[in-house]
Biopython code that builds the backbone (N, CA, C, O; Angstrom):
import numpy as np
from Bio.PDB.StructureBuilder import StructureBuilder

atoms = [
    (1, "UNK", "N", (101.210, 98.576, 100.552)),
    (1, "UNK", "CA", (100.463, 99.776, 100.812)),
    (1, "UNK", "C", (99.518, 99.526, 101.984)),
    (1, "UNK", "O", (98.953, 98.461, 102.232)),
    (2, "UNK", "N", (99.430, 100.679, 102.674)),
    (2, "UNK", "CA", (98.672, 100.243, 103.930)),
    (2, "UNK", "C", (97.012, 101.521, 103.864)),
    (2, "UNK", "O", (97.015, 102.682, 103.454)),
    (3, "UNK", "N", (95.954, 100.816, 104.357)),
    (3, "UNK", "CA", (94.762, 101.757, 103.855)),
    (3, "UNK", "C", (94.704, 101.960, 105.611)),
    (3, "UNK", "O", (94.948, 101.237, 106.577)),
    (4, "UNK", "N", (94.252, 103.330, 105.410)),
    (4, "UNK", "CA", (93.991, 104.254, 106.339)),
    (4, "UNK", "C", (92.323, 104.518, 106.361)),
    (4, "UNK", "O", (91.891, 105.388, 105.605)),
    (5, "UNK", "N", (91.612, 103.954, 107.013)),
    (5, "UNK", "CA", (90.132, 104.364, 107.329)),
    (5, "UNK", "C", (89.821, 105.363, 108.104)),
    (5, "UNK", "O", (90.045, 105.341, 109.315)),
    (6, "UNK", "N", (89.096, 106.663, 107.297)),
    (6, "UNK", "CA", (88.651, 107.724, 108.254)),
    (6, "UNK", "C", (87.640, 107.430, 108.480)),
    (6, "UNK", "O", (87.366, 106.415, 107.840)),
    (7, "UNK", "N", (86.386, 107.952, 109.422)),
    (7, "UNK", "CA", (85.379, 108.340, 109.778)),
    (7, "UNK", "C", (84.453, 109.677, 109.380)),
    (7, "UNK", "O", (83.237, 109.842, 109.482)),
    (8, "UNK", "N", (85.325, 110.414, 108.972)),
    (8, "UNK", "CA", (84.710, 111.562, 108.118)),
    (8, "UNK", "C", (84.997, 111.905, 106.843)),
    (8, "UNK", "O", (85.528, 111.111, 106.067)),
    (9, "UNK", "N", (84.686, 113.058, 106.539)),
    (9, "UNK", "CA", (84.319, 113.425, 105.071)),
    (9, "UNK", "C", (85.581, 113.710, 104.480)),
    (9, "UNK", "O", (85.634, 113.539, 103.262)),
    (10, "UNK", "N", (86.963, 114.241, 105.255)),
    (10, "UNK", "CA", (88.462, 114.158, 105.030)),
    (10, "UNK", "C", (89.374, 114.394, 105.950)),
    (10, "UNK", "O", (88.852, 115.020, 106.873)),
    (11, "UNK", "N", (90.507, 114.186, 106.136)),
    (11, "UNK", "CA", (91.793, 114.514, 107.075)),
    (11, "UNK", "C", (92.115, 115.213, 106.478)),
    (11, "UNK", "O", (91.741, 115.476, 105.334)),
    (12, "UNK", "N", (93.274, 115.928, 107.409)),
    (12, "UNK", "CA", (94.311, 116.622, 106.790)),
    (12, "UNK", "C", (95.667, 116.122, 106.700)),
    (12, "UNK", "O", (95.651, 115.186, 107.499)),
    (13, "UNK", "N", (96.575, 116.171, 106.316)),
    (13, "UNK", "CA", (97.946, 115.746, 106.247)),
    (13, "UNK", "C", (98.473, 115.349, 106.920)),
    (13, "UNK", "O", (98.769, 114.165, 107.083)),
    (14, "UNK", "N", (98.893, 116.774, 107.842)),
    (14, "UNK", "CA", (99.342, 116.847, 108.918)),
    (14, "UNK", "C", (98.968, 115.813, 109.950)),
    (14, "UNK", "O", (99.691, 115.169, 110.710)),
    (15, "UNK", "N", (97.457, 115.813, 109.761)),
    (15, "UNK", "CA", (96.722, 114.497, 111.123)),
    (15, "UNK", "C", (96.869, 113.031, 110.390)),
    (15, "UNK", "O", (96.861, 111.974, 111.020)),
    (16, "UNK", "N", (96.976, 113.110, 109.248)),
    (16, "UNK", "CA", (97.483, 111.716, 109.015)),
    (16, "UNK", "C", (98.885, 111.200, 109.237)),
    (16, "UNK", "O", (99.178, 110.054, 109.579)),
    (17, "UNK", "N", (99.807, 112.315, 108.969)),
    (17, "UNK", "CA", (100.820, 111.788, 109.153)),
    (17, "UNK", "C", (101.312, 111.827, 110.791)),
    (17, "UNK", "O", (102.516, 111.862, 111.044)),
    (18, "UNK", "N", (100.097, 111.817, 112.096)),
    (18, "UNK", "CA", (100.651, 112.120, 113.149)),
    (18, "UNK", "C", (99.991, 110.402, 113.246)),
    (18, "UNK", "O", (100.714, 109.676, 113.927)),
    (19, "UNK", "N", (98.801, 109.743, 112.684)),
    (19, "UNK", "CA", (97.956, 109.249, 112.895)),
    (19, "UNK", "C", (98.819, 107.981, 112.813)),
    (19, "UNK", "O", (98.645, 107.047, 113.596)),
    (20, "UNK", "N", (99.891, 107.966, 111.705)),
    (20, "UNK", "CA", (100.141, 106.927, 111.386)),
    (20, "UNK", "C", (101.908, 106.663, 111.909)),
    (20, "UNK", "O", (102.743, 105.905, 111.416)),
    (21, "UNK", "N", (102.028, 107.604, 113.064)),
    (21, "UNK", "CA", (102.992, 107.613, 113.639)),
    (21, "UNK", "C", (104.312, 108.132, 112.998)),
    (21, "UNK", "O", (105.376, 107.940, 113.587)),
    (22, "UNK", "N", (104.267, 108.809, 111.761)),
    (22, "UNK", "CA", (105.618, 109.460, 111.160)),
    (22, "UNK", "C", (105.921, 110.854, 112.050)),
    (22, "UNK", "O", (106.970, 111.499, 112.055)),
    (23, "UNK", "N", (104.927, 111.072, 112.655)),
    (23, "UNK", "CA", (105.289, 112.666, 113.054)),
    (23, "UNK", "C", (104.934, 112.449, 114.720)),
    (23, "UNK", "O", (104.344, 111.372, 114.804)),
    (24, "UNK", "N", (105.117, 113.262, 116.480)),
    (24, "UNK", "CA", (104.260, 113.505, 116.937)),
    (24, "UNK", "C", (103.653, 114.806, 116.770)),
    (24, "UNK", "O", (102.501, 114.911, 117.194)),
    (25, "UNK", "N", (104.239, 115.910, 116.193)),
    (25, "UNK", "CA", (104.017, 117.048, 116.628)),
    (25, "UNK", "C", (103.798, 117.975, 115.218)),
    (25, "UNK", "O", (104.366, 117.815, 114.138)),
    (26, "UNK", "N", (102.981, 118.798, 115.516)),
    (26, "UNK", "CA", (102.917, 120.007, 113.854)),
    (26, "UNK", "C", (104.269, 120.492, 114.020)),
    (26, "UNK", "O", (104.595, 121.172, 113.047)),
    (27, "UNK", "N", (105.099, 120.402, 114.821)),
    (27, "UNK", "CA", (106.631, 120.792, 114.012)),
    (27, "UNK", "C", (107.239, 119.672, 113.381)),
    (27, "UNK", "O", (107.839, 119.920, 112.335)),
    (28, "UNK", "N", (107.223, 118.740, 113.698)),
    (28, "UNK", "CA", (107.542, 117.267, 113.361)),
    (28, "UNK", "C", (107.162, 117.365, 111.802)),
    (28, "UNK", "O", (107.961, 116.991, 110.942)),
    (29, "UNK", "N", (105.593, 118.017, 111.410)),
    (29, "UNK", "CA", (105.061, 117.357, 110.395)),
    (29, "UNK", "C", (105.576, 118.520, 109.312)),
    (29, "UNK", "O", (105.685, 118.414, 108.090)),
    (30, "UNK", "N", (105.817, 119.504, 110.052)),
    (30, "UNK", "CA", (106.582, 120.937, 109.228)),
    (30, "UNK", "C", (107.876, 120.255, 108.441)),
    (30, "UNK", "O", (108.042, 120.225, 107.221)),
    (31, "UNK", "N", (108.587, 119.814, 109.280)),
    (31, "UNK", "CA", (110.102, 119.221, 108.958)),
    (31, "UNK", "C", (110.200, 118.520, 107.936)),
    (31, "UNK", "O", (110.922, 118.641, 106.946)),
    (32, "UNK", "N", (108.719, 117.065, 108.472)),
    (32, "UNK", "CA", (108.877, 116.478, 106.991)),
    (32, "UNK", "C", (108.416, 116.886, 105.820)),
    (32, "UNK", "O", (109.109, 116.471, 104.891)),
    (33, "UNK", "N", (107.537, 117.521, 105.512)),
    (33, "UNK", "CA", (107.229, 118.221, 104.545)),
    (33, "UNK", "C", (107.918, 119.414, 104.093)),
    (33, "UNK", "O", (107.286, 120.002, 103.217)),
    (34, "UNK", "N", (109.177, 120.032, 104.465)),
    (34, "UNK", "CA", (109.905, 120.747, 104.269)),
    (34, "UNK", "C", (111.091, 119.986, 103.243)),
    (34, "UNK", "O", (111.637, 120.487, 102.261)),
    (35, "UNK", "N", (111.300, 118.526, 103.855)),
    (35, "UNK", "CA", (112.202, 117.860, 103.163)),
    (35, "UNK", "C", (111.861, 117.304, 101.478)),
    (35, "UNK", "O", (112.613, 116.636, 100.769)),
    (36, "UNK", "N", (110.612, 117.780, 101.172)),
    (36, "UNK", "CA", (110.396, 117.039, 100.082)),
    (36, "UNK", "C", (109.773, 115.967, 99.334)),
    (36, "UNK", "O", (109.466, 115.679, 98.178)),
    (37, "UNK", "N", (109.722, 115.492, 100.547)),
    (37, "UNK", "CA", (109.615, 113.474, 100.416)),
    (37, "UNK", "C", (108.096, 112.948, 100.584)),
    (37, "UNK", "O", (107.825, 111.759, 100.753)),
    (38, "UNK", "N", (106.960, 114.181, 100.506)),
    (38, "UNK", "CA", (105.918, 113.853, 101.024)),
    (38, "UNK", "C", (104.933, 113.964, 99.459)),
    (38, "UNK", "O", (104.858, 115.079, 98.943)),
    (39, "UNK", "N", (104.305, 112.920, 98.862)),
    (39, "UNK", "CA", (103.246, 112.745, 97.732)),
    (39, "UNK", "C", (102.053, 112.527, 98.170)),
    (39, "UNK", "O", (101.618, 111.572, 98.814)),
    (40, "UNK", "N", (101.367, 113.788, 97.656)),
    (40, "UNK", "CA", (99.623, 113.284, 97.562)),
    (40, "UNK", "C", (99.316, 112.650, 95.980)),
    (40, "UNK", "O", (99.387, 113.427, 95.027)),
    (41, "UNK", "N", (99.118, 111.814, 95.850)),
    (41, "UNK", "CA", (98.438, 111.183, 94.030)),
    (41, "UNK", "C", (99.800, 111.608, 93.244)),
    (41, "UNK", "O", (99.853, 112.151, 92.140)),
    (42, "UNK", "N", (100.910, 111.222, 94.097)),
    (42, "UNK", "CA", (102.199, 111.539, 93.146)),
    (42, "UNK", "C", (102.833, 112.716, 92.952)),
    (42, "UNK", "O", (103.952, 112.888, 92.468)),
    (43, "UNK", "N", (101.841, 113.749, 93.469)),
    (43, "UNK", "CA", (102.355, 115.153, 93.571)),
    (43, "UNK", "C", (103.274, 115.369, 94.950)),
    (43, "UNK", "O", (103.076, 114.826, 96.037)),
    (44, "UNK", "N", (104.203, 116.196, 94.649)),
    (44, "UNK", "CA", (104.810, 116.514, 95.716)),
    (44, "UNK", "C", (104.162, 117.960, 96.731)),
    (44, "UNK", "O", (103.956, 119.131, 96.411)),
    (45, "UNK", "N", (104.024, 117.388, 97.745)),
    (45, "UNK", "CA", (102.888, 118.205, 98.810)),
    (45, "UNK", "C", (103.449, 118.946, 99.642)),
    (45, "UNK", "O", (104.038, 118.246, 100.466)),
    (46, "UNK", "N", (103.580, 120.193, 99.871)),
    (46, "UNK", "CA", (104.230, 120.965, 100.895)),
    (46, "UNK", "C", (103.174, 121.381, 102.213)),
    (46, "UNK", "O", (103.638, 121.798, 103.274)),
    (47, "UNK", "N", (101.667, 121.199, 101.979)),
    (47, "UNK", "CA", (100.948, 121.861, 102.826)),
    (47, "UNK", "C", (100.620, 120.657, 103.690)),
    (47, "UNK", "O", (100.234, 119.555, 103.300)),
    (48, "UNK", "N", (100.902, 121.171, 105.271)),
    (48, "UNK", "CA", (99.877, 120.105, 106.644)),
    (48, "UNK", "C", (99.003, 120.484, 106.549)),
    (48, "UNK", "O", (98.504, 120.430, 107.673)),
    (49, "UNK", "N", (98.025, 121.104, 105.588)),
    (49, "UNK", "CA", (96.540, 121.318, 105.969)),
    (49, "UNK", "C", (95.666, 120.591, 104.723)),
    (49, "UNK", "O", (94.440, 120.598, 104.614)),
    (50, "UNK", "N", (96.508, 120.049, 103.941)),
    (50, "UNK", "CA", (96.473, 119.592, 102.685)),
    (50, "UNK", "C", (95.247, 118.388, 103.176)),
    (50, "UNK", "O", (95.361, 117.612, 104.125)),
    (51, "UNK", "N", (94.032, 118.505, 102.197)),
    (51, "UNK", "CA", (92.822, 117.466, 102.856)),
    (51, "UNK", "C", (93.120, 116.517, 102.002)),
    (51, "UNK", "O", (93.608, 116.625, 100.877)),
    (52, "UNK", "N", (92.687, 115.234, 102.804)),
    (52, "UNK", "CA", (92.967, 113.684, 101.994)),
    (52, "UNK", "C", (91.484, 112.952, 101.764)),
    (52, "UNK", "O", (91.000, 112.367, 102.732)),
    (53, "UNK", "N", (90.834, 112.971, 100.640)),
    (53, "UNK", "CA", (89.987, 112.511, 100.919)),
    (53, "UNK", "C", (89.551, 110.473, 100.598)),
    (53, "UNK", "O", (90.615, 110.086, 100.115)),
    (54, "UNK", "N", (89.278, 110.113, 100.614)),
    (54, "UNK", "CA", (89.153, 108.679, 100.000)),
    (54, "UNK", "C", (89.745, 108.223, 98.617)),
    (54, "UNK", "O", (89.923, 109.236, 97.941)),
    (55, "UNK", "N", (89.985, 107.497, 98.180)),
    (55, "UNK", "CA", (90.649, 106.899, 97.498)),
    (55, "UNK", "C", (92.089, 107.685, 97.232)),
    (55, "UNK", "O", (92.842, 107.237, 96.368)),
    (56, "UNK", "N", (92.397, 108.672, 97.867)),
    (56, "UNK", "CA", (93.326, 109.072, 97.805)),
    (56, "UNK", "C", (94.851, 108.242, 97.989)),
    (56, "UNK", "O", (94.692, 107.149, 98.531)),
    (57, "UNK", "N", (96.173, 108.536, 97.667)),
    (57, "UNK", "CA", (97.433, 107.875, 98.033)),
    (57, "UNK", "C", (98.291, 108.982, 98.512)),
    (57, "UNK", "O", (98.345, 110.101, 98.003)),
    (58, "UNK", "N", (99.174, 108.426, 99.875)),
    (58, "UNK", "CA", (99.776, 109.413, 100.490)),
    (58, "UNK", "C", (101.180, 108.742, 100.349)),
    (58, "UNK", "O", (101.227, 107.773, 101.107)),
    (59, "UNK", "N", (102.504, 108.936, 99.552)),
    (59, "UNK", "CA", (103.778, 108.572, 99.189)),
    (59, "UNK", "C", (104.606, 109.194, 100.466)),
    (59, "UNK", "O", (104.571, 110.424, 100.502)),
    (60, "UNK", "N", (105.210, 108.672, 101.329)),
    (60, "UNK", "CA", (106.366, 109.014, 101.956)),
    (60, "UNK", "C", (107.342, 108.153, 101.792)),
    (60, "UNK", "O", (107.274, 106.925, 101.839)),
    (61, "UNK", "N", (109.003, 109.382, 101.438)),
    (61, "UNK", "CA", (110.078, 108.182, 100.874)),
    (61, "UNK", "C", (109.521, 107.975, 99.558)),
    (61, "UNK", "O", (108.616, 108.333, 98.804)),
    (62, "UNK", "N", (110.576, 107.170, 99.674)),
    (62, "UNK", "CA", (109.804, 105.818, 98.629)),
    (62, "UNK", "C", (109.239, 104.250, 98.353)),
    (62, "UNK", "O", (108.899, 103.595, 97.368)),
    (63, "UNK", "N", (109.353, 104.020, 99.952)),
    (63, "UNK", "CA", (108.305, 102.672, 100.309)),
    (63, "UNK", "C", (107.293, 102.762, 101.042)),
    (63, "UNK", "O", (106.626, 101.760, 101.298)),
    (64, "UNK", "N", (106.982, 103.976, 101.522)),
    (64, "UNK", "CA", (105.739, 104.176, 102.868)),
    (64, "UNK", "C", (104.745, 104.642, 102.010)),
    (64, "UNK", "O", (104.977, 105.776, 101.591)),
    (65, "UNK", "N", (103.327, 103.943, 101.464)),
    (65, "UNK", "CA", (102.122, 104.094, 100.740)),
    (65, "UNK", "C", (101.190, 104.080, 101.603)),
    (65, "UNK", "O", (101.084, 103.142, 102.393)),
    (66, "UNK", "N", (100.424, 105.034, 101.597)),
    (66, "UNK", "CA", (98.974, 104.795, 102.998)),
    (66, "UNK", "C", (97.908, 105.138, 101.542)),
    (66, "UNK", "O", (98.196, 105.857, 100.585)),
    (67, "UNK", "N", (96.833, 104.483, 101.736)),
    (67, "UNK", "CA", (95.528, 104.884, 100.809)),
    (67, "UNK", "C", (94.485, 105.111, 101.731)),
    (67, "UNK", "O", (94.136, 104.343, 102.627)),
    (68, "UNK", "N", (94.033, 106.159, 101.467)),
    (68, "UNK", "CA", (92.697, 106.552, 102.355)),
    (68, "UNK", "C", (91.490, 105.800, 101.729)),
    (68, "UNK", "O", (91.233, 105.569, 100.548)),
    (69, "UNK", "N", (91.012, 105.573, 102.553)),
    (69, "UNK", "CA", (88.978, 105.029, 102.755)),
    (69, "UNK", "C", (88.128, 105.245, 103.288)),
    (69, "UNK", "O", (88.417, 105.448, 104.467)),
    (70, "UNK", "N", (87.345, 105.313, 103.136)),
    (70, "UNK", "CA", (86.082, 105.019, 104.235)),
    (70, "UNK", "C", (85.413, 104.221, 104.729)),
    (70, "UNK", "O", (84.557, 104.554, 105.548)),
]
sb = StructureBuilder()
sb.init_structure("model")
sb.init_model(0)
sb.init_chain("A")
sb.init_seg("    ")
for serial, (resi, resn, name, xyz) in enumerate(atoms, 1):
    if name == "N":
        sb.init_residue(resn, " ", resi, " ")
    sb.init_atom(name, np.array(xyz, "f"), 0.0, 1.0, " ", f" {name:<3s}", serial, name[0])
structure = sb.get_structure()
């Protein structure tokens, strides 16, 4: 699992998943989240605006784990 350090109070999805190089583009991040494959805390997440805040877990697939911090 890999931890993701923000600087503020939360991200959004969408900017994490550009942040951490799965996506470049909000169509990019449309696509993957269209496919299914995207978990916030195990839930399956359809929204890029979806906020991540700390201790949170972001599931892509099923080997890509990012945990948010501060």
């Amino acid at each position: 699992m890999e931890t993701v350090k923000i600087h503020t109070e939360s991200i959004t999805l969408g900017q994490l998943l550009k942040f951490v190089n799965l996506a470049s583009s909000g169509g990019e991040v449309k696509a993957l989240l269209a496919e299914g494959n995207i978990r916030v805390d195990n839930e399956v997440e359809t929204r890029r605006g979806r906020k991540l805040y700390p201790g949170m877990t972001v599931t892509v697939g099923r080997t890509q784990r990012y945990r948010i911090t501060a």
